[in-house]
C-alpha positions as CSV (number, residue, x, y, z in Angstrom):
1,X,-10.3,-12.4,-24.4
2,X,-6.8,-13.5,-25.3
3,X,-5.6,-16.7,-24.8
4,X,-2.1,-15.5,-24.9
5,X,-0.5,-14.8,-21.7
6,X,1.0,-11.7,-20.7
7,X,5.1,-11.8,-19.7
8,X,3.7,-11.3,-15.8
9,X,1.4,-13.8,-16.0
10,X,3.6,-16.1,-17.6
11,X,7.1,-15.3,-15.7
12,X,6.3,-12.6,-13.0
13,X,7.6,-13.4,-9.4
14,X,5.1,-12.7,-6.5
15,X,4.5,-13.8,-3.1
16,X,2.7,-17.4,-2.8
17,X,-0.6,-18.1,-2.3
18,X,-2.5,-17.5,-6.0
19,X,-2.4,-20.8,-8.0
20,X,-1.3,-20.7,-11.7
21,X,-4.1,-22.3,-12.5
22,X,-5.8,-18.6,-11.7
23,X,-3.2,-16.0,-12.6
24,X,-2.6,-17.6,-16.1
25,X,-6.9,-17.0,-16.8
26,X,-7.7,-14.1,-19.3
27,X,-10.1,-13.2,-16.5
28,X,-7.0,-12.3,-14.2
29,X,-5.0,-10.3,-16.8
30,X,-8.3,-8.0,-17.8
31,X,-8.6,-6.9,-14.3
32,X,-5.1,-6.5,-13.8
33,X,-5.2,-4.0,-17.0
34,X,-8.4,-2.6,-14.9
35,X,-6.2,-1.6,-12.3
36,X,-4.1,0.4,-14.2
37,X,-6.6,2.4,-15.6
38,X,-9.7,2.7,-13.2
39,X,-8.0,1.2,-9.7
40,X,-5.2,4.1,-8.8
41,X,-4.5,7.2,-9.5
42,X,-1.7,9.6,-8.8
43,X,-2.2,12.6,-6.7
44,X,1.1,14.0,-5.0
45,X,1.3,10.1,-4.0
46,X,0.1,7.2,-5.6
47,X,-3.5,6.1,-4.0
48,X,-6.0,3.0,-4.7
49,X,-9.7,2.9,-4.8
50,X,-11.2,-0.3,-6.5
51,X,-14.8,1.3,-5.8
52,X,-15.6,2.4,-9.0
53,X,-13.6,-1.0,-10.5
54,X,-16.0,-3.1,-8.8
55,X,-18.8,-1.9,-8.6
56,X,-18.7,-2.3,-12.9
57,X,-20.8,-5.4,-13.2
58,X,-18.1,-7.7,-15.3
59,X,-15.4,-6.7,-13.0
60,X,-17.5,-8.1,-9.8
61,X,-18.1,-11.1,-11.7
62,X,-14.8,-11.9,-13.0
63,X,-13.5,-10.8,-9.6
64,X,-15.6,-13.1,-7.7
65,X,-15.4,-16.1,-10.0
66,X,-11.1,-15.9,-9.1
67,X,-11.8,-15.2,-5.7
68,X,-14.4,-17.8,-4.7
69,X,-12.1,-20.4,-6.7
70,X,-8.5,-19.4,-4.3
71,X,-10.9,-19.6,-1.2
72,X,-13.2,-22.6,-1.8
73,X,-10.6,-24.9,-0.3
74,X,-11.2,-23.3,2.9
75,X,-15.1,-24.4,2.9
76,X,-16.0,-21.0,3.8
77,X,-19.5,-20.7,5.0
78,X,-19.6,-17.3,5.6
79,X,-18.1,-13.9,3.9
80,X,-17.4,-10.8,6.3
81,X,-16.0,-7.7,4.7
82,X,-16.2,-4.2,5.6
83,X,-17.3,-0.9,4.3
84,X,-18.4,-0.1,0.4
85,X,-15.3,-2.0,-0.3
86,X,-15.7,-4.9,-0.1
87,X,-19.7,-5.0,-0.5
88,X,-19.6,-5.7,-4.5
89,X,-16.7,-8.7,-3.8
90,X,-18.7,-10.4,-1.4
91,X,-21.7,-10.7,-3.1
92,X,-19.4,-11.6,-6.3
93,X,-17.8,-14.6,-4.7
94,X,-21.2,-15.4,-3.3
95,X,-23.0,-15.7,-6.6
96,X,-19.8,-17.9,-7.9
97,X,-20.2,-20.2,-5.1
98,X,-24.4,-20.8,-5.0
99,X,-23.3,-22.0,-9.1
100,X,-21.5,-24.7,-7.7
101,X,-24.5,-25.1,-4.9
102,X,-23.2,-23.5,-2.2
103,X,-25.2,-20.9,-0.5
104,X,-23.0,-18.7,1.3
105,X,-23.9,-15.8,4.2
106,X,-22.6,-12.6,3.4
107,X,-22.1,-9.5,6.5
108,X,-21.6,-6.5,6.0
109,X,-19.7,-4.7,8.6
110,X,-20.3,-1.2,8.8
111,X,-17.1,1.1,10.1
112,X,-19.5,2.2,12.8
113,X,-22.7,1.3,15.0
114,X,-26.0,2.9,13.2
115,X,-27.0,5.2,15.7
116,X,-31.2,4.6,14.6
117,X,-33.7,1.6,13.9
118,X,-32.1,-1.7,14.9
119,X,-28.6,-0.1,15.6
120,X,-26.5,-2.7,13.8
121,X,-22.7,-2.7,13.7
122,X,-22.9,-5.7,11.6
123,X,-25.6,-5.8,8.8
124,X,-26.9,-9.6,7.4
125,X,-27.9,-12.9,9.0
126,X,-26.4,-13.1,11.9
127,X,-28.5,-15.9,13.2
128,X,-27.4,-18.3,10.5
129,X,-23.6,-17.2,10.5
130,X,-23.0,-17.3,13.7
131,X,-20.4,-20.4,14.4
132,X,-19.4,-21.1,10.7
133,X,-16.8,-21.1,9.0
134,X,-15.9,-17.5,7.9
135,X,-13.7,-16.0,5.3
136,X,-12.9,-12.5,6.1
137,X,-12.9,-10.2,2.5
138,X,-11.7,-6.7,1.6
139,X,-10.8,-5.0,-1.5
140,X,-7.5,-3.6,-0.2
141,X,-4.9,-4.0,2.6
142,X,-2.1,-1.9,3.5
143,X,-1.5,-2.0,7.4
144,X,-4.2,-4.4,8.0
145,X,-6.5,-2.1,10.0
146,X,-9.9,-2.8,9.3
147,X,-9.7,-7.5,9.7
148,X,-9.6,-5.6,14.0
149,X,-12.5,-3.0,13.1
150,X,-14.6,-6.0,11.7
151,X,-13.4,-8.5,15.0
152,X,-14.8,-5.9,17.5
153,X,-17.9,-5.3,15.3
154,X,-18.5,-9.0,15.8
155,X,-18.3,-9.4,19.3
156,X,-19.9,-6.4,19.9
157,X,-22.8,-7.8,18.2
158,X,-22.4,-11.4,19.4
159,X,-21.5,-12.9,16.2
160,X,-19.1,-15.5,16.6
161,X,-17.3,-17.0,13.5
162,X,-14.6,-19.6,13.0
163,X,-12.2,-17.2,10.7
164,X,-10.6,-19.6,8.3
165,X,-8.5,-17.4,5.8
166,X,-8.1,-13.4,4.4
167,X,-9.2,-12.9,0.9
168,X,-8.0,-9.8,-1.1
169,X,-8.9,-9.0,-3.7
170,X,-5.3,-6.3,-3.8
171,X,-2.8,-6.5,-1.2
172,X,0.5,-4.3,-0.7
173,X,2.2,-6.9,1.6
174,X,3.5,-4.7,3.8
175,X,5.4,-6.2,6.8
176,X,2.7,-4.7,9.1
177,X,0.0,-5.7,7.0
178,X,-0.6,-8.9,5.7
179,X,2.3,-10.6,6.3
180,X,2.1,-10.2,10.0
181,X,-1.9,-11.5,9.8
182,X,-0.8,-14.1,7.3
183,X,2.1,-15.3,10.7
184,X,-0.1,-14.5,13.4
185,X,-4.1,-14.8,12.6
186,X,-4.8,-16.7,9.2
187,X,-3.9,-17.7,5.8
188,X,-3.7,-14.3,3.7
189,X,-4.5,-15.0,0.2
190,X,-4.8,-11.8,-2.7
191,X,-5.7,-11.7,-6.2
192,X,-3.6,-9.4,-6.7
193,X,-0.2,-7.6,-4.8
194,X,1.5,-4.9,-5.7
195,X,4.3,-7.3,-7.5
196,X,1.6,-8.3,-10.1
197,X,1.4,-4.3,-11.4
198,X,5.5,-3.2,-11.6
199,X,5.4,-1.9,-7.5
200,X,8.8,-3.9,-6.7
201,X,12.2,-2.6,-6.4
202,X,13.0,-5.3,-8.0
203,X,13.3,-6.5,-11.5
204,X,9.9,-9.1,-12.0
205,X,11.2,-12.1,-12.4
206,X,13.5,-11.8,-9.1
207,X,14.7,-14.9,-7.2
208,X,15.7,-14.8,-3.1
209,X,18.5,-14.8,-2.3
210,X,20.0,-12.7,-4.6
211,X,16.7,-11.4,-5.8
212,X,18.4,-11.3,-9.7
213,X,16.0,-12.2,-12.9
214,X,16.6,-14.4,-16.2
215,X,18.1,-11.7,-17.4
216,X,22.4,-11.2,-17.8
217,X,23.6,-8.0,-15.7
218,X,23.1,-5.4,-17.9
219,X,26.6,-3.8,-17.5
220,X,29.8,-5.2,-16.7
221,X,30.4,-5.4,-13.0
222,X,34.0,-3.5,-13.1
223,X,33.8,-0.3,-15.3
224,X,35.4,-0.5,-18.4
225,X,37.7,2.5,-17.2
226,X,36.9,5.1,-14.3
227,X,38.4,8.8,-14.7
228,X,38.0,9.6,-11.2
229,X,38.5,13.9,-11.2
230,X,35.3,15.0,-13.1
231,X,32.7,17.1,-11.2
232,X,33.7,18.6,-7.5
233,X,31.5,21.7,-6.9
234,X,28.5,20.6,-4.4
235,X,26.1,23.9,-4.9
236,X,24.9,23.3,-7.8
237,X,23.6,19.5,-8.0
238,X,23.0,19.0,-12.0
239,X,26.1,18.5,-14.4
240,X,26.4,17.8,-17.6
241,X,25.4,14.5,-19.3
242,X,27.7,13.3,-21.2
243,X,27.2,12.3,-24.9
244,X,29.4,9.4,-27.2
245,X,30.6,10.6,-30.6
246,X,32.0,8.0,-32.8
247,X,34.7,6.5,-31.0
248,X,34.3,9.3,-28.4
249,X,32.9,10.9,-25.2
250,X,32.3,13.9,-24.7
251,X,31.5,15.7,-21.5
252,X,31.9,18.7,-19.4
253,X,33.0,19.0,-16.2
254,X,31.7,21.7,-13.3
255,X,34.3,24.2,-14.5
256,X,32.6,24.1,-17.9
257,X,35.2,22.7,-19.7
258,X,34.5,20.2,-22.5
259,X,36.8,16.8,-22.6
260,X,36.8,14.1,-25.1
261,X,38.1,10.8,-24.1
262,X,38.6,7.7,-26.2
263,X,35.8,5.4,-26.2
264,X,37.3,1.9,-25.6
265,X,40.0,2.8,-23.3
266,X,39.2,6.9,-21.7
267,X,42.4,7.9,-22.7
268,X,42.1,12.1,-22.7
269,X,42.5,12.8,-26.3
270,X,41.4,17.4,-25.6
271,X,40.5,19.8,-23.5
272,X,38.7,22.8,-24.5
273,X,38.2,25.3,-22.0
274,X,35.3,27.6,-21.2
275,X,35.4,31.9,-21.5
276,X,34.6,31.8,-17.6
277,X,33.7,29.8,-15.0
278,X,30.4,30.5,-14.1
279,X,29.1,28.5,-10.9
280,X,26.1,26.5,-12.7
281,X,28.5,25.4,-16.0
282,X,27.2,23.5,-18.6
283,X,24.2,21.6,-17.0
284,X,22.3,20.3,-20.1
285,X,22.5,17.5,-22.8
286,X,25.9,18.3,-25.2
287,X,24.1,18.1,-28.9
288,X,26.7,15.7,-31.4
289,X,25.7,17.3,-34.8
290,X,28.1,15.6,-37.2
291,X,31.7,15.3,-36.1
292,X,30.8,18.5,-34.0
293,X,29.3,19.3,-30.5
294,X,26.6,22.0,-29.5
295,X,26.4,23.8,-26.2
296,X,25.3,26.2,-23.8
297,X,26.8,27.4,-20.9
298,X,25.5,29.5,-18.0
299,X,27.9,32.4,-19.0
300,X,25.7,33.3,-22.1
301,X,27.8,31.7,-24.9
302,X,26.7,28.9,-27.3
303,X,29.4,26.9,-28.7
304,X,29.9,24.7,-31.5
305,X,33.1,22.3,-31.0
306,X,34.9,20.4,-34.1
307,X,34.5,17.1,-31.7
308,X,37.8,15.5,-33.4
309,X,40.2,18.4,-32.6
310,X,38.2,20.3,-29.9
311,X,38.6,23.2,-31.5
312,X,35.8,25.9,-31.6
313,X,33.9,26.2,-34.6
314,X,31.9,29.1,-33.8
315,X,31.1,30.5,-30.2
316,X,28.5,33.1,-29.3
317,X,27.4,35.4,-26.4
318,X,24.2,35.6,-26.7
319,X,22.7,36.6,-23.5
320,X,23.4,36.7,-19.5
321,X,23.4,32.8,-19.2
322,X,21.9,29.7,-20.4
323,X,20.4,26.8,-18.8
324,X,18.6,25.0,-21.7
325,X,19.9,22.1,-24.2
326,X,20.2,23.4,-27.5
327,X,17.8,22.3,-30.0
328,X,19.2,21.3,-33.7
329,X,17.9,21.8,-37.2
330,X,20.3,20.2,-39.0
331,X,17.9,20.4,-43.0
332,X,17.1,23.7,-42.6
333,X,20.8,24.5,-40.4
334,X,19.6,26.4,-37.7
335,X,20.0,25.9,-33.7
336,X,17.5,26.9,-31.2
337,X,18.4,28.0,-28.0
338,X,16.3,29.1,-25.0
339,X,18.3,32.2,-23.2
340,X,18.1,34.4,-19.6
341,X,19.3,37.7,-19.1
342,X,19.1,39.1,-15.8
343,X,17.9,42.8,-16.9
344,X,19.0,44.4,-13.3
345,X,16.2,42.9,-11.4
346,X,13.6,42.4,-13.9
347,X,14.3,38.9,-15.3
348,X,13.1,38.0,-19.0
349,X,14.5,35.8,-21.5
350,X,14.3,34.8,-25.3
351,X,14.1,31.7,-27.5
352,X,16.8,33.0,-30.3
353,X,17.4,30.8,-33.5
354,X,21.5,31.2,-34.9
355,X,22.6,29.7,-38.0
356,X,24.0,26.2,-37.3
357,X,26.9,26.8,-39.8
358,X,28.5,30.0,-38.5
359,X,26.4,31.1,-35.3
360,X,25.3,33.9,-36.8
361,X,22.2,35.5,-35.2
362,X,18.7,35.0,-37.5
363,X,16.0,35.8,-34.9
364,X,14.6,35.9,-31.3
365,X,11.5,36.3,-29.0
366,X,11.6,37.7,-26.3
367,X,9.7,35.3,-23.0
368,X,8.2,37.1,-19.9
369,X,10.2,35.5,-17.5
370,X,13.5,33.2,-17.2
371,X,13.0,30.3,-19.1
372,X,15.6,27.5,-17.9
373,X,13.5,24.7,-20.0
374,X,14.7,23.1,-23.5
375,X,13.1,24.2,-26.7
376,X,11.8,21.6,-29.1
377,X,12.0,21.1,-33.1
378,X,9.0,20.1,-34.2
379,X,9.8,20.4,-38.2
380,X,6.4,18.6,-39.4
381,X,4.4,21.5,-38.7
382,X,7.3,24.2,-39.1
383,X,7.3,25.6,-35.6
384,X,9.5,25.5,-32.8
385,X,8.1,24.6,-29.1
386,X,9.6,26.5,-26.1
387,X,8.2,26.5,-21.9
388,X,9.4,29.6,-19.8
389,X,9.1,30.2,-16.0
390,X,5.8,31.6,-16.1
391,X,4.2,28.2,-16.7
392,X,3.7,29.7,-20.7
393,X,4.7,27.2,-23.3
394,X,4.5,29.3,-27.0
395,X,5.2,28.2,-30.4
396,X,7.2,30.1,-33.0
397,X,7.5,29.6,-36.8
398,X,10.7,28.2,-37.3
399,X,11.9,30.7,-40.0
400,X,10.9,33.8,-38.9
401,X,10.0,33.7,-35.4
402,X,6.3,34.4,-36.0
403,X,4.1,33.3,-33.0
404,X,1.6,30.4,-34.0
405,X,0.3,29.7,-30.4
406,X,0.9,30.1,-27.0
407,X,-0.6,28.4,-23.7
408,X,-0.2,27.9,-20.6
409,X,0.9,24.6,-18.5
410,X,0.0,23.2,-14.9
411,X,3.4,24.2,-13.9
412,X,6.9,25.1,-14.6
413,X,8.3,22.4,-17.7
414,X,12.3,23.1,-17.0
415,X,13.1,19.9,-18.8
416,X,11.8,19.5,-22.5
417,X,8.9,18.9,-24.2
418,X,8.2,15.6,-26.4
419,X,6.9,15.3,-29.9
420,X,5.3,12.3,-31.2
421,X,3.1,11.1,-34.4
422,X,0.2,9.2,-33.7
423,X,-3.1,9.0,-35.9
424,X,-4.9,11.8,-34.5
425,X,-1.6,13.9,-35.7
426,X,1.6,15.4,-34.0
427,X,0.9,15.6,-30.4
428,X,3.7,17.6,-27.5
429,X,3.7,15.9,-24.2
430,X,5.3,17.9,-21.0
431,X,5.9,16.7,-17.9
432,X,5.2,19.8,-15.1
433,X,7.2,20.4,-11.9
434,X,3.5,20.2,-10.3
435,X,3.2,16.6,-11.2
436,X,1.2,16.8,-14.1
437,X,1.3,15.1,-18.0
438,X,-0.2,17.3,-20.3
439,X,-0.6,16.6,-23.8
440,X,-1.3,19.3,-26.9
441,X,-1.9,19.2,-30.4
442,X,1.5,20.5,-31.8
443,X,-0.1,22.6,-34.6
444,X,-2.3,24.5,-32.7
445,X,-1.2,23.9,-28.9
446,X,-4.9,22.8,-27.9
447,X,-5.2,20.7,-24.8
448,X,-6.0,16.9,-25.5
449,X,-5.6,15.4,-22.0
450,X,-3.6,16.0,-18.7
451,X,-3.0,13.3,-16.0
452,X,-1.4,13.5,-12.6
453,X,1.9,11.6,-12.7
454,X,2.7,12.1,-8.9
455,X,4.7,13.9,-7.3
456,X,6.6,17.0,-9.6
457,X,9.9,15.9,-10.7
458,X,12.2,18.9,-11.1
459,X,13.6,18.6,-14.8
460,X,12.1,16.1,-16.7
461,X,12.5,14.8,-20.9
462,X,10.0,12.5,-21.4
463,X,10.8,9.5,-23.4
464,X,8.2,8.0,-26.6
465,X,8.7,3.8,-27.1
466,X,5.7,1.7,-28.0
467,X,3.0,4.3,-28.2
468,X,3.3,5.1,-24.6
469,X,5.2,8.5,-22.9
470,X,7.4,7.0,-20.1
471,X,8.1,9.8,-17.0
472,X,9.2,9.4,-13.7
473,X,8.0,11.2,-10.7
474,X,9.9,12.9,-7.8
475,X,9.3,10.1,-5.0
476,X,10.1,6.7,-7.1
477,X,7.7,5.8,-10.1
478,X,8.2,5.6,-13.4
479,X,5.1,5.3,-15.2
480,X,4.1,4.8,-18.9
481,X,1.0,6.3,-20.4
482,X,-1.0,5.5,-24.0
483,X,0.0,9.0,-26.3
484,X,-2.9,9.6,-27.3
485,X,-5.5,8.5,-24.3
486,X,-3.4,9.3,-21.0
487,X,-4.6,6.0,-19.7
488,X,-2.1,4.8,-17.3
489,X,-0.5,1.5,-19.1
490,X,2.0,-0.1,-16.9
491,X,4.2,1.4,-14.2
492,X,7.3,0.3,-11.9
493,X,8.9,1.4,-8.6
494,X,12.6,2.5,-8.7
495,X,14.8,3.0,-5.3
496,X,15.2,6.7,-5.7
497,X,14.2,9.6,-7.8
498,X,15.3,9.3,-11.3
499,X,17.6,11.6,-13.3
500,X,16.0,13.6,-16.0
501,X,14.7,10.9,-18.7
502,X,14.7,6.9,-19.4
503,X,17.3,6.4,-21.8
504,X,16.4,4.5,-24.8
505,X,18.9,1.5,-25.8
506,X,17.2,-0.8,-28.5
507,X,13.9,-1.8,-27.3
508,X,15.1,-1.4,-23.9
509,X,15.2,1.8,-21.7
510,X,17.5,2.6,-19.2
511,X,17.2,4.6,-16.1
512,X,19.5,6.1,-13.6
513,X,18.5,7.4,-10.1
514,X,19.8,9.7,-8.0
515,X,21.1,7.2,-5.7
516,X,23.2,5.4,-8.5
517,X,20.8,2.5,-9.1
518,X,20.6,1.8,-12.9
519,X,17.1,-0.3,-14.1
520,X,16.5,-1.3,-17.0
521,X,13.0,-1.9,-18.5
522,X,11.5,-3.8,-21.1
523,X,8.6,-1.4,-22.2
524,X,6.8,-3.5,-24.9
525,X,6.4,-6.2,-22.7
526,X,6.0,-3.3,-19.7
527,X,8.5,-4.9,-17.7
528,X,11.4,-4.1,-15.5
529,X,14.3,-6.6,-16.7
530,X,17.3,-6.1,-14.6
531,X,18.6,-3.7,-11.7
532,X,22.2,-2.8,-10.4
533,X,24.2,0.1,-8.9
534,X,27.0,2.3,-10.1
535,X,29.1,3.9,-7.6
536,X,28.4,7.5,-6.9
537,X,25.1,9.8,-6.5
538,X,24.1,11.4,-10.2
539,X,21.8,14.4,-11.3
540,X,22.1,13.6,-14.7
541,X,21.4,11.0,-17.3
542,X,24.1,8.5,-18.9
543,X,24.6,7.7,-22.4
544,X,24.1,4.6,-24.0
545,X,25.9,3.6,-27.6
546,X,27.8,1.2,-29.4
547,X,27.7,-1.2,-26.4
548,X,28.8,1.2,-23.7
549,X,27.3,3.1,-21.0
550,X,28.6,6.3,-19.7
551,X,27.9,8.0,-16.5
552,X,29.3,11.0,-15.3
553,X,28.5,11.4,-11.4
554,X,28.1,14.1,-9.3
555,X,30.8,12.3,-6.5
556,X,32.8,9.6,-8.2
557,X,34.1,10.8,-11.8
558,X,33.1,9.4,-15.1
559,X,32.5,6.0,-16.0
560,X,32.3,3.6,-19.0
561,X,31.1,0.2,-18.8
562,X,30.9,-2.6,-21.2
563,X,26.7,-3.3,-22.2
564,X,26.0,-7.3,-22.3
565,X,25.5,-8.1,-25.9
566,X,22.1,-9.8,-24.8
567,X,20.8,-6.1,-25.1
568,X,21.5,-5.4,-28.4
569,X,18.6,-7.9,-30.2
């Protein structure tokens, strides 16, 4: 094992109780990594069971090795747990301790009476336990429920202990939990809490009272300037993201116009207008192709901007109306665009490729259905990835249109899909409205793994840093698996549900919730760094560049702020 300790084991703030003398052991971090991948999983919510973790033999050792070592101060001479749980712990921490010549009783509470043979409620010795010294042992705690269940089972079977101390092996340290036993019963002491894996609103290095890191704020505190009239319409939550260009921002407002304000100082420099007005506007990421923007909007038309004058380049109605982010060729000069037409009733759509230089039409195919979701370049293997509303996600030849492959998805992908190299070739990762992470070879669409990442999160990009996809879910997770494994590899807790994607800035990632809290994580050393607030509620993502942030909110206008120059190495 490696000597080298992790930034968590090293840095990471967590309640007290586990010595550094423990958490800084190799042992520690490989069953902390264990967690991750064998200890949770993600349903609609995020669950634990440590049953098939500890029942592995090395885990059981290694987990009671750390465990008998945090608990032999309290001269325990018996272990109680409950359940399968806790069965492979106690007998772990009981092996550890008769190496040092100490021969511990184990019991084994059962979560009710057998109802044959001897009846027990209470399984082991309970001759030679009774009045000792007892350390009570689960695997998990949330509320706390079962340290009662195994009280009662004791009396009830006239088994009376001296309870010393809790030992966890994983504890949540809910107020209810263990931090009202730790107050009002005994000493709580865990291997592991949910600090120790990301599961903190805050960052992990946090200090009471402020509960701030190491780390400088991430943006200024005061925006840099603050155009307060943006976005006003409230039926339609998702806006437009806006995107800097040069010494520029760009963004639409809810009327679907497109404004370009000055960088440094958000001085209105144009306004182009829109054809119409449609009710949804331009809700998707504006595409900077040169000193040009790219865009749809929900009235049909794709535009292409001159992004110093504001005047239109070329501007196309194409179809009914358009949800989707364009998608940009800029070698071969095409743009791909994923369309809806309402066909009196009978909805379909089309993924239709325009020349990039004049917007002239080259080819489309037609979908079955709507499809809202954002098409995806994929110019290693020539082919052009696109998801529709009837969970199908096809792939056309680039040139001509051609189908190469179509399958179908665990779910409706309305954001995009993602493409990334790895050594077992070019693979596409979606994230699903259903919750689910499925990833597909990109030359021939064929299913390599899918993994529950929690509850669906409407309209999703997933991000690619350090050979890991990074998605958030629809409660408050964002979670980072390996590419080309699934594996779960680290994972953090934000305060709300995030907006569309983590935004990559350097070797740090940024991510806004819905709430306006902005985190920012550290995803090679799988950490979250810093967390703030910007004023206003957002359905978008902001745009990071040249040492600003932008932000255009749903409530309170559009906002620049300065980025700390720590950031940018």
């Amino acid at each position: 094992m490696s000597a080298v300790l992790s930034t968590v084991q090293e840095y990471g703030r967590r309640p007290p109780g586990l010595p550094e003398r423990i958490r800084h052991r190799p042992e520690w971090e490989y069953l902390r990594r264990q967690i991750y991948s064998t200890g949770m999983r993600f349903g609609e919510q995020l669950s634990f069971d440590f049953r098939v973790l500890l029942t592995d033999a090395k885990n059981a050792q290694y987990a009671g090795v750390l465990m008998w070592e945090l608990l032999r101060d309290f001269k325990p001479e018996v272990l109680v747990g409950p359940g399968f749980g806790s069965t492979p712990l106690l007998y772990g921490i009981a092996a550890a301790a008769l190496n040092e010549g100490r021969n511990l009783q184990v019991l084994m509470v059962r979560d009710q009476r057998k109802d044959r043979n001897q009846k027990k409620w209470v399984e082991g010795n309970r001759f030679a336990a009774n009045g000792k010294r007892a350390v009570f042992v689960d695997d998990f705690m949330k509320a706390g429920s079962a340290l009662p269940l195994v009280k009662k089972a004791l009396s009830a079977d006239k088994v009376a202990v001296e309870l010393r101390a809790v030992g966890l092996f994983f504890d949540m340290w809910e107020p209810l939990g263990s931090r009202q036993i730790g107050v009002s019963t005994a000493p709580v002491l865990a291997l592991f809490t949910r600090h120790d894996i990301g599961l903190s609103r805050d960052c992990f290095d946090a200090m009471p009272p402020l509960m701030k890191g190491g780390a400088p704020d991430f943006v200024s505190e005061e925006p840099r300037w603050w155009r307060f009239a943006l976005n006003h319409a409230t039926g339609y939550p998702t806006k437009c993201a806006p995107v800097i260009v040069d010494d520029a921002v760009l963004v639409a407002d809810d009327h679907s116009q497109v404004w370009r304000h000055h960088l440094q100082t958000g001085e209105i420099e144009w306004m182009t207008p829109s054809l119409a007005r449609p009710k949804k506007g331009i809700v998707q990421l504006l595409q900077g192709v040169g000193r040009s923007v790219i865009y749809g909007c929900y009235d049909g038309t794709v535009t292409r901007l001159d992004a110093t004058t504001g005047e239109p380049l070329w501007r196309r109605k194409i179809d009914s109306s358009i949800h989707a982010t364009p998608c940009i060729d800029e070698v071969h000069q095409r743009v791909f665009i994923n369309t809806e037409q309402w066909n009196e009733g009978r909805p379909i759509g089309h993924l239709q490729c325009l020349d990039l230089e004049t917007g002239r039409f080259l080819w489309k195919r037609e979908h079955a259905w709507w499809p809202p979701g954002s098409s995806l370049l994929c110019p290693e293997v020539g082919l052009v990835i696109a998801p529709c509303n009837d969970e199908a996600l096809i792939a056309l030849r680039t040139t001509t249109g051609e189908l190469a492959w179509k399958t179908q998805t665990k779910g409706l992908v309305r954001g995009r899909p993602s493409l990334v190299e790895t050594s077992i070739g070019y693979l596409i990762l979606t994230a699903t409205e259903r919750g689910h992470l499925e990833c597909r070879n990109a030359s021939n669409g064929a299913l390599i793994w899918s993994v529950r990442y929690g509850e669906g999160l409407w309209h999703q990009f997933p991000l690619v840093m350090n050979d890991c996809v990074i998605v958030m879910d629809g409660k408050w997770h964002i979670s980072a698996f390996d590419v080309e494994t699934g594996e779960l590899r680290w994972l953090s807790r934000l305060r709300s549900p995030g907006c569309w994607q983590a935004v990559p800035y350097g070797r740090f990632c940024a991510v806004l919730s819905r709430e306006g809290h902005l985190a920012v994580f550290d995803p090679q050393r799988e950490i979250k760094v810093w967390e703030g607030k910007l004023p206003g509620t957002f359905h978008q993502p902001p745009t990071l560049r040249n040492g600003t942030l932008v932000a255009a909110s749903n409530t309170s206008g559009l906002l620049a702020f300065d980025i700390h120059p720590y950031y940018e190495n």
